[in-house]
N, C-alpha and C positions, 0 to 999 in steps of 0.2 A: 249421646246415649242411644244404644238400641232400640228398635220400638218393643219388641221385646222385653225391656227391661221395662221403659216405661209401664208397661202395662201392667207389668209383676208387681211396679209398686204401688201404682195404684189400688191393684185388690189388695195386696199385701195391710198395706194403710186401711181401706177397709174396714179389713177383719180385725185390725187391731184398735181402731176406733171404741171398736165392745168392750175391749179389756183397758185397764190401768196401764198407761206409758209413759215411758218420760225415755225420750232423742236427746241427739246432740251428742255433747262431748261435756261430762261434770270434771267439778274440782275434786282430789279425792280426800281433800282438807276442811270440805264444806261440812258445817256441824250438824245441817241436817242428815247427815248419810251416817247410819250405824250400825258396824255390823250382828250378825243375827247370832255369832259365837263371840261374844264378847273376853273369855276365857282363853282364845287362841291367840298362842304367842308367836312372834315374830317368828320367820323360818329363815337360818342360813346356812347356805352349805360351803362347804370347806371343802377341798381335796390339795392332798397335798403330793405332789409327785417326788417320788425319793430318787429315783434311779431310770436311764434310758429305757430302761425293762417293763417299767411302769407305763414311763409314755409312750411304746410301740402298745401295749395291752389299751391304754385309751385310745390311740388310731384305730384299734380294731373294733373296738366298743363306738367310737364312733361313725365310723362307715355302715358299720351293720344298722345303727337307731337311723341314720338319716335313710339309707337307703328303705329301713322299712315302714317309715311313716309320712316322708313326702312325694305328692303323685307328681311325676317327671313323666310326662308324654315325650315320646321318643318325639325328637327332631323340632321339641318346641320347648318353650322357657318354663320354671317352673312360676307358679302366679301368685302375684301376690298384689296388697293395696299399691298403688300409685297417685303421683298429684295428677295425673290426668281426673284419676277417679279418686278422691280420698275418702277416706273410712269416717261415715256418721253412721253411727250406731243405736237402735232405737230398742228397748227391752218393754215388754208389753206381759200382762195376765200374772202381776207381780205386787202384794203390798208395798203403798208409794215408799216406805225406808228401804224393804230390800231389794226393792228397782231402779234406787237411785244407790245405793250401794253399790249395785252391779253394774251399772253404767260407768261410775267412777273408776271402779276396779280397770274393767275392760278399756275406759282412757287410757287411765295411767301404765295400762300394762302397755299398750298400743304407745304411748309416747316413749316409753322407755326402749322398746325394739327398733324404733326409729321408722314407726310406720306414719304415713299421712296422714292425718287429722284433718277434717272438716272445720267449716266454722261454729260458730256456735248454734246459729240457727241454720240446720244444713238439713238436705233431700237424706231421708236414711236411706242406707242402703246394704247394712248386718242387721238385720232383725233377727232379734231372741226373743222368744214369744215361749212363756210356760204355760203350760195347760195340761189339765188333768182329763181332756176330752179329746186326744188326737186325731182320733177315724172324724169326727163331727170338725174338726177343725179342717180336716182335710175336703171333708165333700162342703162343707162351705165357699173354702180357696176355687175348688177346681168350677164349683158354680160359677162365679165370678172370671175365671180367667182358665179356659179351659186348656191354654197352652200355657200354663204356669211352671212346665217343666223343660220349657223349650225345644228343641230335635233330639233331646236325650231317649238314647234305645229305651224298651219296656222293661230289662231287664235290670237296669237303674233303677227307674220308676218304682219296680214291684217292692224291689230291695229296701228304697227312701221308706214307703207306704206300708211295709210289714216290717221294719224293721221292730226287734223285742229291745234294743240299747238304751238305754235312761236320756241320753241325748244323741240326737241323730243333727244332722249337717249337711245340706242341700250347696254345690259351688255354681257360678254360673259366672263364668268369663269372656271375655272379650277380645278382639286378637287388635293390638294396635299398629301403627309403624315405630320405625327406628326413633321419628321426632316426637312420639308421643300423640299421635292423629291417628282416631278410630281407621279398621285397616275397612273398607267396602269397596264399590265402584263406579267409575263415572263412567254418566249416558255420554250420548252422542253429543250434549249441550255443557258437557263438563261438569256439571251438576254431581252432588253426592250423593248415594245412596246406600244404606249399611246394610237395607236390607235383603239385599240383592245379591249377586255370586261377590266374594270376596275377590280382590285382583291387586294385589304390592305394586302397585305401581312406582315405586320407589326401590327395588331390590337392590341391593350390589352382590359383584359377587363374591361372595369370602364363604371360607369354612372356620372363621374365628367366631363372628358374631353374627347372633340373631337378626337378620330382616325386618321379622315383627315378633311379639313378645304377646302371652298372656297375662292379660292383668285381672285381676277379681271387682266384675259389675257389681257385684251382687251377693252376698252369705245370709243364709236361714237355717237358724240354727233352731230345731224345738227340742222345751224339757220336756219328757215324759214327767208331769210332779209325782204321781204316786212310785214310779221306778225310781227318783232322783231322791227320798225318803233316806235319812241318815246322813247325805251331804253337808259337809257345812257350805255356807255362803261363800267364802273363801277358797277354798277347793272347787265349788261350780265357777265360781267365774273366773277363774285361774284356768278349770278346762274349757269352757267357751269361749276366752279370751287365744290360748291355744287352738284349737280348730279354727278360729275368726281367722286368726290373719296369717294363720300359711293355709293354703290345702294340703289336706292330712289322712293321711286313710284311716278311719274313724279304727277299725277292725285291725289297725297294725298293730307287731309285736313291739311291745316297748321295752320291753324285758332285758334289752342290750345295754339301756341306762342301767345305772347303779339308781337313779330319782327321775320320776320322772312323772309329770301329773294326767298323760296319757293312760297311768297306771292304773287311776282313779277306778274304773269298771271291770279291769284284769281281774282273772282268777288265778295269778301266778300266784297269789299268797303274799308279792310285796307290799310292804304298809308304803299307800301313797303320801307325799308332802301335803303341806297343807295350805300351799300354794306353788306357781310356779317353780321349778327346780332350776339348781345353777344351768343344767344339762337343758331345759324348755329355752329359758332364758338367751343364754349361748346361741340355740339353735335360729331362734326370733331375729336376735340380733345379728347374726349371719347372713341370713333371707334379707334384710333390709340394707346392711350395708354391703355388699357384694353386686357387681357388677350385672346387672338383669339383662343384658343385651350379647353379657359373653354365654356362649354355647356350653363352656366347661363350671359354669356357675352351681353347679350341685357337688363337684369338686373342691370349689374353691370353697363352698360354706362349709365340708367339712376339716376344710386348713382351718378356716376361720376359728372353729368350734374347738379343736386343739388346743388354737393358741389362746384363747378364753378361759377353757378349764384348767388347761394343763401348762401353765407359759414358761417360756424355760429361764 
């Protein structure tokens, strides 16, 4: 791990020591966890494809959703959790049921996409943190750790810090090699150091597969609580569960799904599910079993995502 990162969690942990937490990874069966809409019934979705005509209209619906809601840096992978780094997720500034509620949720969505799971007592490193005080939460952070946003431009920065979104989503990644070993540099002694110019000292040459690959250190995710008013528990952590484990452009149009819980803050006028949609779903499970080292992997998830909703 980064020093970097270490640092971030350090204050991170901190700040959250003030508020009600509960880490790790829950059961989502445990009797203490209940949710806060008791009323809300299961959600599943169907589509049925009748005709070729149908499934060229879903290719097109799905190239447009992937391409406008996963960040794909030119000439690098798209990031996601890894066993190098697996996902412990710590939810903070939350009454202890619907904090252990949403932890659960966030598990089980996280095991069902076929993402990496921590152990049970694991370093967090998705913090969801609600609060009804964000500017105060923030100049608290930035006290403590005053590169808590790493080399990221100002223009990020300003963005994260003013944003008006009911939840906002912080990524911070890391770049590893082909075997899974933070990518940094050795001195003159061989020694490692990460924090220093990066150098692939392992490259091959190909235009098939990635070199080194981004993988996600790190997700901070905050509710605004008074903008996040009306939500159910279910639908927030369906969406925080979504932005956790792919990077997602918070502000993308999701509107190319037919469902989609991206929806949840759209002013398209769609009524959002009321949890994960087959379309989020699909998409997750894509990200996780698809090749992270092939170059064409943004392609290949949306084969993948076809053949999920639409299979012939």
């Amino acid at each position: 791990m980064s020093r970097y990162a270490k640092n971030l969690r350090a204050s991170l942990l901190a700040i959250c020591s003030t508020l009600p937490a509960f880490a790790g990874h829950a059961d989502d069966a445990s009797p203490a966890i209940q949710p806060v809409d008791r009323t809300q019934k299961p959600h599943i979705d169907t589509i049925t494809v009748e005709a070729e005509r149908d499934r060229k209209a879903i290719e097109r619906q799905v190239n447009a959703f992937v391409s406008g809601i996963a960040v794909a840096p030119r000439d690098q992978s798209l990031a996601n959790w890894q066993t190098s780094v697996p996902l412990c997720p710590l939810v903070a500034g939350l009454p202890r049921d619907d904090g252990e509620y949403m932890l659960a949720r966030i598990s089980k969505m996280a095991k069902a996409a076929g993402a990496p799971l921590a152990a049970e007592h694991c370093r967090p490193n998705f913090y969801v943190i609600a609060t009804s005080e964000v500017s105060a939460l923030f100049k608290a952070w930035g006290r403590r750790d005053p590169t808590m946003f790493g080399d990221a431009g100002g223009t990020l920065i300003h963005n994260f810090l003013h944003s008006s979104t009911p939840v906002r989503a912080w990524y911070n990644a890391d770049i590893y090699n082909s075997d899974g070993t933070p990518l940094g540099n050795n001195d003159n002694q061989g020694s490692f150091d990460i924090s220093k110019a990066r150098v692939n000292l392992r490259a091959d040459a190909t235009r098939i597969r990635f070199n080194d690959v981004r993988n996600l250190a790190s997700v901070i995710v905050i509710i605004d609580a008074p903008r996040a008013r009306g939500i159910t528990f279910g639908q927030l952590a369906a969406y925080v569960a979504m932005i956790g484990l792919a990077e997602i452009r918070i502000d993308a149009r999701a509107s190319d799904a037919p469902s989609s819980i991206l929806q949840l803050f759209a002013t398209s006028g769609k009524v959002p599910p009321p949890g994960l949609s087959a379309w989020d779903e699909a998409f997750l499970k894509a990200l996780y079993h698809t090749e992270h080292l092939d170059q064409h992997q943004i392609s290949a998830v949306k084969t993948a995502m076809v053949g999920e909703i639409a299979p012939h």
